[in-house]
N, C-alpha and C positions, 0 to 999 in steps of 0.2 A: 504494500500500500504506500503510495507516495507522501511525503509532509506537504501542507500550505504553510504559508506564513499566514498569520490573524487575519490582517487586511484582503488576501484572495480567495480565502474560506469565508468569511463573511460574505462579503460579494456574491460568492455562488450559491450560498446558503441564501441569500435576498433571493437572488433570481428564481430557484427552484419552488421559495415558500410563495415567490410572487407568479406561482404557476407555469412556469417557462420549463419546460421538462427538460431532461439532460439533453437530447436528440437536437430540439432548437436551439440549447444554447450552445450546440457547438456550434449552431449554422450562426447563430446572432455573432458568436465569437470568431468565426471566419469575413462577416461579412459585413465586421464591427458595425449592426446596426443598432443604434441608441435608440432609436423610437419601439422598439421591438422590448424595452427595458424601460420605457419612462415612466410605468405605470408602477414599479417599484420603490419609485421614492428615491432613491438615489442620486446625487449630482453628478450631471456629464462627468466633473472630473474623476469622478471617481471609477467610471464604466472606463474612460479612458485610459486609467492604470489598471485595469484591469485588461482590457484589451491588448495592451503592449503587454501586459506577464505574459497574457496567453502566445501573442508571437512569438514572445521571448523562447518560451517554454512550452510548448504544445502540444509533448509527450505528456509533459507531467499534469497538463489540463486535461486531457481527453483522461488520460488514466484514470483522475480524479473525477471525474465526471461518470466513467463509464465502470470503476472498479472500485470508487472510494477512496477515502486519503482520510489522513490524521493532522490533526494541525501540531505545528513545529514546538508552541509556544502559547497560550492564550491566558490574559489576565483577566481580572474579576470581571472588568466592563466589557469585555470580549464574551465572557462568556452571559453575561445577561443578555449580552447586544442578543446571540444565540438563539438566546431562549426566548425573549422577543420577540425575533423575527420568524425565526421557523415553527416555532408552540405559539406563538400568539400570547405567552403567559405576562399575569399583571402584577408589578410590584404591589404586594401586602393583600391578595388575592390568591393570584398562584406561587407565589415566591417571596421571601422574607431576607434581607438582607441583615448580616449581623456580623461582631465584630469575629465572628470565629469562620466566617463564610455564607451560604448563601441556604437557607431552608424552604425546600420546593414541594410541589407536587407534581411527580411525572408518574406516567403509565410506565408500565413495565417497557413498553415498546420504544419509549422516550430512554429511558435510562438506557437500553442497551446500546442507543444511536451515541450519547454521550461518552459512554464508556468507550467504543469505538473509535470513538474520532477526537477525544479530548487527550490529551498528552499525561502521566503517569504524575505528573507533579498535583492533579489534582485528583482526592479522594471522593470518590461518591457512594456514600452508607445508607443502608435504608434505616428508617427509625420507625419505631410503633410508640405507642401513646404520646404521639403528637400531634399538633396541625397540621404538621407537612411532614410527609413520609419517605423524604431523601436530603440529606445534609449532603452540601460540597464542600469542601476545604482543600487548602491546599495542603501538601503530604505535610510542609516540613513547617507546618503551625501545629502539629498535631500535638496536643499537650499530656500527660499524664491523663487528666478526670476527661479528656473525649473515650 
């Protein structure tokens, strides 16, 4: 499985949650068309670094696209951005930020796409008798009383 960096896993994670299935976005990404992406919210500049990774690197897009990828790196805002955009989830609704990380509610099916593609530096626990039934953290906060 290939790594992204935050910034082009994000990006492709907007397109795909913004309905654009893998198949289009390789054509959008061949054919750098922005209008084919406006509807996602995103600013030109940002499709346009996207765009140039993809030229750049276009094994590692299609691979990603067509086989999965892991991000390289993602911090806390990275990974709300995440959950945001792909779950649609709402701070203090579906997800609870706090100083030891991040307490959510994901489906089974959610958690395993994280655990998949999020990078080893971040732990994901299920918890019972809680509001939310998956704590994140990062490995190396992890204290004694977690």
């Amino acid at each position: 499985m290939v790594k992204l960096s935050m910034p082009v896993g994000l990006l492709m994670e907007s397109a795909l949650a913004g309905g654009v299935s893998g198949e289009r976005l390789l054509e959008v990404i061949e054919t750098k068309d922005y209008e084919a992406l406006r509807h996602v919210g995103k600013e030109e500049s940002s499709w346009t670094f996207f765009f140039e990774f993809a030229e750049q690197n276009r094994e590692t897009v299609v691979s990603a696209i067509t086989s999965g990828y892991t991000f390289k790196f993602i911090t806390i805002r990275g990974l709300l951005n995440l959950l945001q955009t792909k779950y649609k989830l709402k701070e203090n609704d579906d997800f609870l930020m706090n100083e030891s990380g991040i307490d959510m509610n994901l489906s089974d099916e959610q958690l395993d796409f994280l655990r998949s593609r999020i990078p080893s530096q971040w732990v994901f626990k299920k918890q019972e008798q809680s509001q939310y039934c998956v704590q994140a953290y990062l490995a190396q906060t992890i204290s004694t009383s977690v």
